[in-house]
C-alpha positions as a Markdown table, in Angstrom:
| # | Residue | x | y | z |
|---|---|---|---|---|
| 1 | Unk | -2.1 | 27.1 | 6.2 |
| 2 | Unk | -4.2 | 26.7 | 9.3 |
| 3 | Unk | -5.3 | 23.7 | 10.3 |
| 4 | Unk | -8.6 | 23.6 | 12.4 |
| 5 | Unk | -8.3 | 21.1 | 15.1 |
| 6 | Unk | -11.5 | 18.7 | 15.3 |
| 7 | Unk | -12.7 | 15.2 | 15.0 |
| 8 | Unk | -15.7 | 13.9 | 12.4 |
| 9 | Unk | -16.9 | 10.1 | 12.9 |
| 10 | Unk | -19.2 | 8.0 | 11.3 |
| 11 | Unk | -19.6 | 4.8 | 12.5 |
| 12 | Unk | -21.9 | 3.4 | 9.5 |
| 13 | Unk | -20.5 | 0.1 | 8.5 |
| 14 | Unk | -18.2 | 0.1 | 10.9 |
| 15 | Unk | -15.8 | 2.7 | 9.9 |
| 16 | Unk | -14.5 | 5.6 | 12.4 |
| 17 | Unk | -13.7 | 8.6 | 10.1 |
| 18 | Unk | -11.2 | 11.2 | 12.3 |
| 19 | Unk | -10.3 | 14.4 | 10.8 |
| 20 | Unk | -7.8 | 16.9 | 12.1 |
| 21 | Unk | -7.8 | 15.8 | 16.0 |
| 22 | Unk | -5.1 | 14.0 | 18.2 |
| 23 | Unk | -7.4 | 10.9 | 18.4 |
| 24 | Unk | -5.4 | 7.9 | 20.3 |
| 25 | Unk | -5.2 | 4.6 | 18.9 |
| 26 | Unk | -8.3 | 2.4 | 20.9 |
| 27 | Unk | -7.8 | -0.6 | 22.7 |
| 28 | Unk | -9.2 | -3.6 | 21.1 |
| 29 | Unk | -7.8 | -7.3 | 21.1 |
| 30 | Unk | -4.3 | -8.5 | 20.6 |
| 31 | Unk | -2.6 | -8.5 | 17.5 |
| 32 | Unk | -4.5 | -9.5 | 14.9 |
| 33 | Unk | -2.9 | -9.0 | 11.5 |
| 34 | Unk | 0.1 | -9.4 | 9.2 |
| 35 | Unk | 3.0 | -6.9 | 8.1 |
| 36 | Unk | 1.6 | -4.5 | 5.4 |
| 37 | Unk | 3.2 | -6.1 | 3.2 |
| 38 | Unk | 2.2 | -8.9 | 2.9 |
| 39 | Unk | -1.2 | -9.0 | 1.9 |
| 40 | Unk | -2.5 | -12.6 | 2.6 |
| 41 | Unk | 0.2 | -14.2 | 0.5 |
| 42 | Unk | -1.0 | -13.6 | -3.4 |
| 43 | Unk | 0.9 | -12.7 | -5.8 |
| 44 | Unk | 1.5 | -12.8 | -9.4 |
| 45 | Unk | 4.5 | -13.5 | -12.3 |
| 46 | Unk | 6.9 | -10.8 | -13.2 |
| 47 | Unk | 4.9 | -10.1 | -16.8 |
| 48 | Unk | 8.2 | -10.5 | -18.7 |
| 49 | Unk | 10.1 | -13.3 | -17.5 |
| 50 | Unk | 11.1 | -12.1 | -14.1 |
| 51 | Unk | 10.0 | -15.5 | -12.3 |
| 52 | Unk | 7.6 | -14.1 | -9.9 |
| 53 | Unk | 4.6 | -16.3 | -8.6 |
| 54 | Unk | 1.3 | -16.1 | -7.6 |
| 55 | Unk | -0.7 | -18.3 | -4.9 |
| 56 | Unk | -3.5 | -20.5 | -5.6 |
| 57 | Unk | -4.9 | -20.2 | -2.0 |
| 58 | Unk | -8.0 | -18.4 | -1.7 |
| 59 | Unk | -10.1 | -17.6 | 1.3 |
| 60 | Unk | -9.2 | -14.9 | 3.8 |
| 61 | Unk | -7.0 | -17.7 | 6.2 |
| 62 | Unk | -5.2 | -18.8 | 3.3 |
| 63 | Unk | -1.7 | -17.0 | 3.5 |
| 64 | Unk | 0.5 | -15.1 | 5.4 |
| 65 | Unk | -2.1 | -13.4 | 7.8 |
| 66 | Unk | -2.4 | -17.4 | 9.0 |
| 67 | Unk | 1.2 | -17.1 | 10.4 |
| 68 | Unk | 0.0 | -13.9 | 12.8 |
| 69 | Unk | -3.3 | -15.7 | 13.8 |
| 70 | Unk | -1.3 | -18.6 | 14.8 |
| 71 | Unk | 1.1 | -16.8 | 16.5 |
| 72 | Unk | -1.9 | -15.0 | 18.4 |
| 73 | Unk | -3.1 | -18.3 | 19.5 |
| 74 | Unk | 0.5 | -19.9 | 20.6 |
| 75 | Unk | 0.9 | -16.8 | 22.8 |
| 76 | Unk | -2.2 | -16.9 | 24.6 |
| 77 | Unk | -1.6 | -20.7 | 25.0 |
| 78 | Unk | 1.5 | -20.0 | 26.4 |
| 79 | Unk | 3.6 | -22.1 | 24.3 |
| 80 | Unk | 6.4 | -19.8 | 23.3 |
| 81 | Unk | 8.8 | -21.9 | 25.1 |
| 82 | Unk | 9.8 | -24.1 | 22.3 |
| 83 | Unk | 10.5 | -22.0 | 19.3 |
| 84 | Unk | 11.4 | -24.9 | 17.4 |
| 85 | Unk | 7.9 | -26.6 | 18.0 |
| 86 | Unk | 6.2 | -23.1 | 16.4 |
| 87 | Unk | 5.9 | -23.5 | 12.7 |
| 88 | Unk | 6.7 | -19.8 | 11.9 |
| 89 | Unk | 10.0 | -20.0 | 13.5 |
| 90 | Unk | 11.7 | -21.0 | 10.2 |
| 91 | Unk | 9.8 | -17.6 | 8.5 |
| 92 | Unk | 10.6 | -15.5 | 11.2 |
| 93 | Unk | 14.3 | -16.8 | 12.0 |
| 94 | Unk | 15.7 | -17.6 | 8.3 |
| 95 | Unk | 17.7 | -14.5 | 6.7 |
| 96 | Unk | 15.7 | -15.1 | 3.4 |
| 97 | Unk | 12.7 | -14.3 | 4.6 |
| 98 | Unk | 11.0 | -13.7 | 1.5 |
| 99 | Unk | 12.1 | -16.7 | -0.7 |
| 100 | Unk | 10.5 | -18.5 | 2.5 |
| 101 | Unk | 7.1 | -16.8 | 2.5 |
| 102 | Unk | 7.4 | -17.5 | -1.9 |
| 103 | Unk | 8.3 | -21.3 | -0.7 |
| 104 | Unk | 5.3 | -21.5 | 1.3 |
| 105 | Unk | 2.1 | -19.7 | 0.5 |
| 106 | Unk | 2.7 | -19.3 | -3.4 |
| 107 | Unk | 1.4 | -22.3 | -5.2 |
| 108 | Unk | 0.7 | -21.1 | -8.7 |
| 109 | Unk | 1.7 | -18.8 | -11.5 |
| 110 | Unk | -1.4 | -16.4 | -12.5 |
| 111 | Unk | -1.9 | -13.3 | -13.8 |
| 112 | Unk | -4.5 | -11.9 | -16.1 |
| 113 | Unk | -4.3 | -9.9 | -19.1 |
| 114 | Unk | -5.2 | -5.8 | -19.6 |
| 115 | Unk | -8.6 | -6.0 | -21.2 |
| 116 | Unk | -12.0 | -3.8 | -21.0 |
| 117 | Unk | -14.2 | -4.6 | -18.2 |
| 118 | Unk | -17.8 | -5.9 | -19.0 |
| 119 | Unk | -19.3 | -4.2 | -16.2 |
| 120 | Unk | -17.8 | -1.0 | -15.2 |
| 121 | Unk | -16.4 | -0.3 | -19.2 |
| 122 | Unk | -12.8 | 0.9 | -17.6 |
| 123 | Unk | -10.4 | 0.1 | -20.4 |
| 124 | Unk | -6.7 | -1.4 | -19.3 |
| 125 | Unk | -3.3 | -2.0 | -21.6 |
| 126 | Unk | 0.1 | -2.7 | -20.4 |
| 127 | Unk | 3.2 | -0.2 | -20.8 |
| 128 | Unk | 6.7 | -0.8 | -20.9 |
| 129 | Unk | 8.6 | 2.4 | -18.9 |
| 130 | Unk | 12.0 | 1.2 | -19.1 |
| 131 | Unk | 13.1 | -1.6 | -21.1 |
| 132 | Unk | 16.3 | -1.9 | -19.6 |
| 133 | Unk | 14.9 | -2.8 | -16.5 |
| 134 | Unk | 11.8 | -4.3 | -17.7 |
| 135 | Unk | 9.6 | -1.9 | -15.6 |
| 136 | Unk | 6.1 | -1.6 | -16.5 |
| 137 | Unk | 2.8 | -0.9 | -15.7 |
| 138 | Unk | -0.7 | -1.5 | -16.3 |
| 139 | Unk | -2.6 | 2.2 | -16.8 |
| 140 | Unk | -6.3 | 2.6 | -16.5 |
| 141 | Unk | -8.5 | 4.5 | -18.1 |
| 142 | Unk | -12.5 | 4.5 | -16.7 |
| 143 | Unk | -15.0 | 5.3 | -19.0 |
| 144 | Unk | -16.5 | 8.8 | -19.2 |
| 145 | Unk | -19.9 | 10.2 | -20.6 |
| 146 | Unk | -18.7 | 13.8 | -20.1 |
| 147 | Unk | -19.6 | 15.5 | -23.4 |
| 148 | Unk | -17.2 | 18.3 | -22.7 |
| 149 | Unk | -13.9 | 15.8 | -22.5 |
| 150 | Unk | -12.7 | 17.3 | -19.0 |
| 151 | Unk | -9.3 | 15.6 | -18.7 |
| 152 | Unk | -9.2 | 13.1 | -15.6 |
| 153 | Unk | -7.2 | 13.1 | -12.1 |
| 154 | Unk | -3.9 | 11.0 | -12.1 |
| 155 | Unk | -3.9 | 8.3 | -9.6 |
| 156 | Unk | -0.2 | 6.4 | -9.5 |
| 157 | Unk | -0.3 | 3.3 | -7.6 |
| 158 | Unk | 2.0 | 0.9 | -5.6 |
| 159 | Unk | 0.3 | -2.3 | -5.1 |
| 160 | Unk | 1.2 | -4.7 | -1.5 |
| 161 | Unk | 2.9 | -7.9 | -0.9 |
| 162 | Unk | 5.9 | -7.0 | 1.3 |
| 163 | Unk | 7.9 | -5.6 | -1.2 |
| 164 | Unk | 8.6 | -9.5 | -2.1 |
| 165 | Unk | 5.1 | -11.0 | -3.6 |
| 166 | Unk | 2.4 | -9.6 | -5.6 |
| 167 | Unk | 2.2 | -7.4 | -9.3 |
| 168 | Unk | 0.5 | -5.4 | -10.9 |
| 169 | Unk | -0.9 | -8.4 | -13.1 |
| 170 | Unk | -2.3 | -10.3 | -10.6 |
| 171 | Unk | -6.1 | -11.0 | -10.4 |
| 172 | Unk | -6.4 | -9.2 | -6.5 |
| 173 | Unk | -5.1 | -5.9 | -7.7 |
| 174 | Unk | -6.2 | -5.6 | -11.4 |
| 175 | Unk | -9.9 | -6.6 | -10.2 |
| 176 | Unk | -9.5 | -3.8 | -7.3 |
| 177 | Unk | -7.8 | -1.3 | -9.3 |
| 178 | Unk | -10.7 | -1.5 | -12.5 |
| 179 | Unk | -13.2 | -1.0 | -9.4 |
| 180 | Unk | -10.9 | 2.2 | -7.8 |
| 181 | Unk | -10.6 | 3.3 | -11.4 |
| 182 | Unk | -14.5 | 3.1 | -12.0 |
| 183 | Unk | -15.3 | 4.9 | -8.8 |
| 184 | Unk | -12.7 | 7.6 | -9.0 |
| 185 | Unk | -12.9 | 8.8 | -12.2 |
| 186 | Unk | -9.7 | 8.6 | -12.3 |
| 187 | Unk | -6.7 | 7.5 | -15.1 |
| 188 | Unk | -4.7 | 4.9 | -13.0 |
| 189 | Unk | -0.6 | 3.8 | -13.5 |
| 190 | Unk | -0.8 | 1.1 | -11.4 |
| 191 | Unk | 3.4 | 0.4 | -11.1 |
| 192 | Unk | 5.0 | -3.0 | -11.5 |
| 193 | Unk | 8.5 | -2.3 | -9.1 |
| 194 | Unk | 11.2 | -5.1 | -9.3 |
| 195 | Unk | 10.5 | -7.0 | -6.3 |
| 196 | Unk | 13.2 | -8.7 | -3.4 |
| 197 | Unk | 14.9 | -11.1 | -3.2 |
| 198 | Unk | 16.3 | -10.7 | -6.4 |
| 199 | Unk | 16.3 | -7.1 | -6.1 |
| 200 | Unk | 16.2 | -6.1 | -2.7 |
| 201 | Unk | 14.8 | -2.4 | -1.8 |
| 202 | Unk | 15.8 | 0.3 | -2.4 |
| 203 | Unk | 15.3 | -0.9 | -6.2 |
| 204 | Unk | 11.5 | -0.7 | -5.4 |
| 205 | Unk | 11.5 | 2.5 | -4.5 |
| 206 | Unk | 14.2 | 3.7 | -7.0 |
| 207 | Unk | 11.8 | 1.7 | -10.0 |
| 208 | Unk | 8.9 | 3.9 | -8.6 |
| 209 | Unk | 10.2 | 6.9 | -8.8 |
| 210 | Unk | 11.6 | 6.4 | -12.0 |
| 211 | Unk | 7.7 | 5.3 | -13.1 |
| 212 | Unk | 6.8 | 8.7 | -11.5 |
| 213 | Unk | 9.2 | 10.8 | -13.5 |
| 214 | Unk | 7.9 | 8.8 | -16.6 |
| 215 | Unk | 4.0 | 9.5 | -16.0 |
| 216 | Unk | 4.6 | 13.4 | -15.2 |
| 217 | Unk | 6.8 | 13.4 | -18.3 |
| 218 | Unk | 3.9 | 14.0 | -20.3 |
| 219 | Unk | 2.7 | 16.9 | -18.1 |
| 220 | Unk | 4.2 | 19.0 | -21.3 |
| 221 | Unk | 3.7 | 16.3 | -23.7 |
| 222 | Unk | 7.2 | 14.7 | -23.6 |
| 223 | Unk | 6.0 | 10.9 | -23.5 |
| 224 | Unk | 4.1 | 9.4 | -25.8 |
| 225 | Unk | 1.1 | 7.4 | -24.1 |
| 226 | Unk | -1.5 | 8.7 | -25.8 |
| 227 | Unk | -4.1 | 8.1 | -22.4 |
| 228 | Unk | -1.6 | 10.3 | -20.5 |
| 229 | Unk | -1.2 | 12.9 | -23.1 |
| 230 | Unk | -5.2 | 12.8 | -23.8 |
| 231 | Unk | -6.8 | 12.3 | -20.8 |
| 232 | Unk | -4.6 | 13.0 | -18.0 |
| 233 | Unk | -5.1 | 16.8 | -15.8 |
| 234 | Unk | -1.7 | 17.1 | -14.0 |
| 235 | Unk | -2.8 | 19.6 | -11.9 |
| 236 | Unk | -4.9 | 16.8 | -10.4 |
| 237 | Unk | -1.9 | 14.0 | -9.5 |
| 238 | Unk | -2.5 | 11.7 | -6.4 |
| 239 | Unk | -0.2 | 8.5 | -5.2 |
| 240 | Unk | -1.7 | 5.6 | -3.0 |
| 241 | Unk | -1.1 | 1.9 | -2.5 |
| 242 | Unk | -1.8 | -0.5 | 0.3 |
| 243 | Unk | 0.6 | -2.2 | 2.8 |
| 244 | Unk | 4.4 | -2.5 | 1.0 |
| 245 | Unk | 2.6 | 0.0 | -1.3 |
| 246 | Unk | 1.5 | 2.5 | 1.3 |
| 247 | Unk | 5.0 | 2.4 | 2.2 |
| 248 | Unk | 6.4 | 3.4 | -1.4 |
| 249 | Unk | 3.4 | 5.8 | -1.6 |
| 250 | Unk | 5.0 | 7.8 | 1.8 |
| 251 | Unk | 8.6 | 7.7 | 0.6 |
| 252 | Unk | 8.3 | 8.8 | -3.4 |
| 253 | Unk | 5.6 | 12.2 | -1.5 |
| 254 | Unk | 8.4 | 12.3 | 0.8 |
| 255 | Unk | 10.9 | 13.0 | -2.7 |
| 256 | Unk | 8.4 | 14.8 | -4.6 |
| 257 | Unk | 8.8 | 17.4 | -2.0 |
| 258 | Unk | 12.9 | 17.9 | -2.1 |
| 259 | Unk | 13.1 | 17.1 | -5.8 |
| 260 | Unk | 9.5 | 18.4 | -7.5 |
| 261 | Unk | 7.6 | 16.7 | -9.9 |
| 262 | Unk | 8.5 | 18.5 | -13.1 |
| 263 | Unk | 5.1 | 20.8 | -13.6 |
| 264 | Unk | 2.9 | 18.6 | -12.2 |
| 265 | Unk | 1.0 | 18.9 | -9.1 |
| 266 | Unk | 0.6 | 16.4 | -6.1 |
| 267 | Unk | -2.6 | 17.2 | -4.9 |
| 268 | Unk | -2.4 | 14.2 | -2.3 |
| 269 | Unk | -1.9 | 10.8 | -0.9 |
| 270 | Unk | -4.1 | 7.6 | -0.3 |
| 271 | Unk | -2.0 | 5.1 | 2.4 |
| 272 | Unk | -3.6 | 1.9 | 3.6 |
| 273 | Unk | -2.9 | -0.2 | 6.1 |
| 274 | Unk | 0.7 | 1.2 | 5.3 |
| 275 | Unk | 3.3 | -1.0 | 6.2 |
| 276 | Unk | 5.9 | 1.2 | 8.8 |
| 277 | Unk | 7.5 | -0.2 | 11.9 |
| 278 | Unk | 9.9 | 0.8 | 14.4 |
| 279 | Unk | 12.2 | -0.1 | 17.5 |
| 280 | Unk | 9.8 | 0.6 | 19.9 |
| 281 | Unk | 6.6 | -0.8 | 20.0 |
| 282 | Unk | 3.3 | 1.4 | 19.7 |
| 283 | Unk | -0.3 | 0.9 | 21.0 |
| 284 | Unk | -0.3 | -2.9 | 20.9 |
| 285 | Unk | 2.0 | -3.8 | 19.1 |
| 286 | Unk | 4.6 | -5.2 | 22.0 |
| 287 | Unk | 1.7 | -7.9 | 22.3 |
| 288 | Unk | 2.3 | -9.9 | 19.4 |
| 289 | Unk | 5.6 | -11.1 | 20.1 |
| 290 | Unk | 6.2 | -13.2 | 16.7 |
| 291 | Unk | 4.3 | -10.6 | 14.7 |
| 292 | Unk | 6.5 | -8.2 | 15.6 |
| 293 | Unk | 9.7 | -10.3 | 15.2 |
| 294 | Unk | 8.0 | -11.2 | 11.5 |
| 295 | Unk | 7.9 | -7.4 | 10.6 |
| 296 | Unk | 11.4 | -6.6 | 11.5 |
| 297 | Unk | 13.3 | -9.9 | 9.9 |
| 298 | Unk | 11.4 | -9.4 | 7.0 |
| 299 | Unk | 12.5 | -5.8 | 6.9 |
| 300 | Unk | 16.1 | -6.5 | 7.1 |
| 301 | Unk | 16.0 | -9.7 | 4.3 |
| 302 | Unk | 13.9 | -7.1 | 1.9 |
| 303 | Unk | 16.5 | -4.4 | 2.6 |
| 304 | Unk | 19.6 | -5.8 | 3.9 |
| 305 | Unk | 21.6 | -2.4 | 3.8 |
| 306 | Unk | 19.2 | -1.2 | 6.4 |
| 307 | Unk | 19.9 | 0.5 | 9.6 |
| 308 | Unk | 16.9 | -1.5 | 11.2 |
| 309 | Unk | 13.3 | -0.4 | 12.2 |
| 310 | Unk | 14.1 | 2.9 | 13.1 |
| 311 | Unk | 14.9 | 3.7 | 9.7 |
| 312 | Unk | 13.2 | 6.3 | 7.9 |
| 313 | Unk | 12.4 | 4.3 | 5.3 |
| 314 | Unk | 10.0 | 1.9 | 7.4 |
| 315 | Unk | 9.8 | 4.6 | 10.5 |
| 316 | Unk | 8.8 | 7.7 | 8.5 |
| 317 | Unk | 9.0 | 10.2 | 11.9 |
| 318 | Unk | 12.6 | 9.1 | 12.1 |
| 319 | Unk | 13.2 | 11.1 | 8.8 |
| 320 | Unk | 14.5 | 14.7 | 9.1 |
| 321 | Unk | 12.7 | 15.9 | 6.2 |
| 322 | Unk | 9.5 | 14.4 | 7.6 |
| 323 | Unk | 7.5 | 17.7 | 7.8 |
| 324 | Unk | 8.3 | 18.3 | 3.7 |
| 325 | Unk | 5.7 | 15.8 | 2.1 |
| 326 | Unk | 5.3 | 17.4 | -1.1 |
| 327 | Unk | 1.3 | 17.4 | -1.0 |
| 328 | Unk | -1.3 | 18.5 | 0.1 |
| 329 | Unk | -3.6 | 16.3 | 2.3 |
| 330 | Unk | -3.6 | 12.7 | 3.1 |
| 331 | Unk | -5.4 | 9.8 | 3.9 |
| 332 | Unk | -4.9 | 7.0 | 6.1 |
| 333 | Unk | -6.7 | 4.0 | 5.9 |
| 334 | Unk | -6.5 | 1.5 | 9.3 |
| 335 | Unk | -8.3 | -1.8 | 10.4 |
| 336 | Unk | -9.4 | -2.3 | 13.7 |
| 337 | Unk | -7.6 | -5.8 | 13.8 |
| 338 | Unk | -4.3 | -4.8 | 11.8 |
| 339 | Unk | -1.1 | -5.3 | 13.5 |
| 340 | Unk | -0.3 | -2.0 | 11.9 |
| 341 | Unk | -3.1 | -0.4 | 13.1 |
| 342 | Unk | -1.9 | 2.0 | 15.7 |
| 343 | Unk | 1.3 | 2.6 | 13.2 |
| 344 | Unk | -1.0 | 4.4 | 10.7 |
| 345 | Unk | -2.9 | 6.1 | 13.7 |
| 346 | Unk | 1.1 | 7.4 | 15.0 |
| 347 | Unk | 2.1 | 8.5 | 11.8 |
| 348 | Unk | -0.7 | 10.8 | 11.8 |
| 349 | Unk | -0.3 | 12.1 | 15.6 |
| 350 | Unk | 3.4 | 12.6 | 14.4 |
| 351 | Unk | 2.6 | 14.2 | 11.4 |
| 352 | Unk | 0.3 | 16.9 | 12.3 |
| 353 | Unk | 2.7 | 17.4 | 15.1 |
| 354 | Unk | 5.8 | 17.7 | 12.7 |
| 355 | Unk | 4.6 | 21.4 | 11.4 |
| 356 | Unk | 3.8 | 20.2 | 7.4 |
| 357 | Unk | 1.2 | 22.7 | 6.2 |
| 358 | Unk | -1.6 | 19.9 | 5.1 |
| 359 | Unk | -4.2 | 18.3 | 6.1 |
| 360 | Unk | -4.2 | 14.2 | 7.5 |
| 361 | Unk | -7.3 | 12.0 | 7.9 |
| 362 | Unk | -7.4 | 8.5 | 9.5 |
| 363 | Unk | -10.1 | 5.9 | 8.1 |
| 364 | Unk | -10.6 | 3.2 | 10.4 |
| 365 | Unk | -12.6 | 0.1 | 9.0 |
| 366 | Unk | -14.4 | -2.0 | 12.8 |
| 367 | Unk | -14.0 | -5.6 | 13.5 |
| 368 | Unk | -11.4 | -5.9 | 10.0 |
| 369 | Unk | -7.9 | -7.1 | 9.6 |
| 370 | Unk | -5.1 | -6.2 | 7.1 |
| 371 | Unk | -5.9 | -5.5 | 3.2 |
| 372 | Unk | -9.4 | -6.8 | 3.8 |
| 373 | Unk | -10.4 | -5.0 | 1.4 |
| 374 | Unk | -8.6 | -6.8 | -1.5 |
| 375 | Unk | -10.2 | -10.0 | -0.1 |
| 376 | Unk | -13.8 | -9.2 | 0.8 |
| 377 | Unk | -14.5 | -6.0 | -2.0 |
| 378 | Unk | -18.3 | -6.0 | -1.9 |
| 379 | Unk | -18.4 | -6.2 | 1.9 |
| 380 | Unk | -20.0 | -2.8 | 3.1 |
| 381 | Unk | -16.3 | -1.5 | 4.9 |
| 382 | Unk | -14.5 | -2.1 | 1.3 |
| 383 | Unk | -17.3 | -0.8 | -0.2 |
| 384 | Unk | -17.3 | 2.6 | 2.9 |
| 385 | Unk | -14.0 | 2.6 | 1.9 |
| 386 | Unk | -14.0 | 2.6 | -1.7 |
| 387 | Unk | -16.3 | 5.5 | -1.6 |
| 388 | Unk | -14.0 | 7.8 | 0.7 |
| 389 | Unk | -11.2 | 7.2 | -1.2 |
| 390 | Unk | -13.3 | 8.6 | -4.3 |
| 391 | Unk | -14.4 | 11.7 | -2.2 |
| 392 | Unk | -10.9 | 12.4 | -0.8 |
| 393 | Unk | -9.4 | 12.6 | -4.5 |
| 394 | Unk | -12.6 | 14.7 | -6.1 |
């Protein structure tokens, strides 16, 4: 198709919206933020005795986005000379990266149960999708006036926490999904993937596809969830998911377009503050020496088969099949203060540039740092954001 070449920004609240130009990440300060992944440390229990935890911390500061901040702060102080007086050199040095980040920023067990919200009336319940594996998910369903029962778009989502923290269960990410569910219209599988150590990638992304496969099995009425069967238009199927998750959400488009998705239709993708990497540095990211040692250690403990940062798994252009996404648009969601910032803005220079036949946005929230969202929802970017996410899928 052709794709008109031209930029659209709004800078109400902050956010920079870009459409189809070559728009160059901007300069701003150095490297504030944390690996997509790892979404400010919460996390929640494996629902079904798969020992996974959740932090107690609260407040923006109070996980892993600390380690970057102090990192920021020892480099400026030029104090790098003694690794061993840092206190992230034991996260960024030890092999078992994410048992590490667990040992330290996870204090407490919590999750919360699938329920009907007060406020916004969007119904949840909890699905098994393969009991062999204990996969799940939590699906959504928002409530709807519509006297004539038009069936819903299909949002499938991957939630953050560096492939190594974080459910689908935990407070942070059922609270955001009812409020994404309410806003979108939208019926929501919101994916619980086995998570690493225990099972080190690619079992994430093999869990998510397999969650995929199950949701767009009822395209033709072969499962039997009734809100899927009932409520669900599959010619109206989007993926998403923040940091880890935006990472998932790249790689299962990525097979929907070699493999299909068995009569249903991808119409696009959501990706914020997506978690990619590679070996050499973009924009600013050579500034934040630890940061960037963080992203690529943790890599290689969460997928120890790995070839490294160049692989196409974490370095999407790096991927031969890159110009294949099996959608139709996307959306890219960046904070000004992210260390993954100019990754998300590359990935869409790279893209357009790669000769796929869709369109690519970049949403860029001012003066914010990684998943703020999740950690500040009512603020008026989260809010901005909320809202674009809505338009972009109706």
């Amino acid at each position: 198709m052709d794709r008109p070449h031209h930029n659209t920004r709004s800078t109400s609240g902050g956010l920079e919206v870009c459409g189809r130009g070559r728009a160059a990440p901007s300069t701003r300060g150095r490297g504030h933020a944390t690996p997509s992944a790892l979404g400010r440390g919460r996390a929640s229990p494996a629902a079904r005795g798969r020992g996974r935890a959740n932090p107690a911390g609260r407040g923006r500061g109070s996980a892993v986005a600390e380690v970057f901040d102090d990192t920021v702060e020892t480099e400026n102080n030029a104090n790098l000379a003694d690794p061993a007086a840092d206190p992230t050199t034991e996260i960024i040095s030890n092999s078992g990266a994410p048992t590490e980040v667990r040992r330290r920023f996870l204090h407490a067990d919590q999750i919360v149960p699938p329920s009907t919200n007060p406020i916004t009336g969007v119904r949840s319940k909890d699905v098994v999708i393969d009991p062999r594996t204990g996969l799940s998910a939590r699906i959504y369903s928002p409530k709807t006036t519509n006297p004539t029962h038009t069936k819903l778009p299909l949002l499938i989502y991957f939630h953050g926490g560096g492939f190594c923290i974080e459910t689908a269960f935990s407070p942070t990410y059922h609270n955001y999904i009812n409020s994404l569910a309410a806003e979108t219209h939208a019926v929501i599988v919101s994916v619980d993937y086995r998570r690493a150590p225990e099972y080190p990638l690619p079992i994430a992304y093999d869990d998510s596809w397999t969650a995929i496969k199950w949701a767009a099995s009822h395209c033709k009425r072969g499962g039997d969830e009734v809100w899927l069967n009932d409520c669900v238009d599959f010619g109206r199927v989007f993926f998403a998911g923040d940091s880890a998750g935006a990472n998932i959400a790249h790689n299962m488009v990525g097979r929907v377009g070699l493999e299909g998705l068995d009569g249903a239709r991808l119409v696009g993708i959501v990706l914020v503050h997506p978690y990619f990497w590679g070996k050499e540095p973009i924009g600013k990211e050579g500034d934040n020496i630890m940061g960037k040692a963080f992203a690529e250690n943790l890599w290689l403990s969460i997928c120890p088969s790995s070839s490294g940062s160049d692989d196409p798994l974490m370095n999407p252009v790096k991927d031969p099949s890159f110009s294949k996404l099996g959608c139709e648009k996307v959306l890219v969601c960046v904070a000004e203060k992210d260390l993954l910032r100019d990754r998300g803005w590359y990935y869409k220079q790279e893209l357009e540039k790669s000769g796929w036949g869709g369109v690519v946005e970049v949403m860029e929230a001012g003066g914010e740092d990684h998943v703020f969202h999740l950690f500040n929802p009512t603020c008026e970017n989260a809010v901005a954001m909320l809202k674009r996410v809505a338009a972009f899928m109706n």
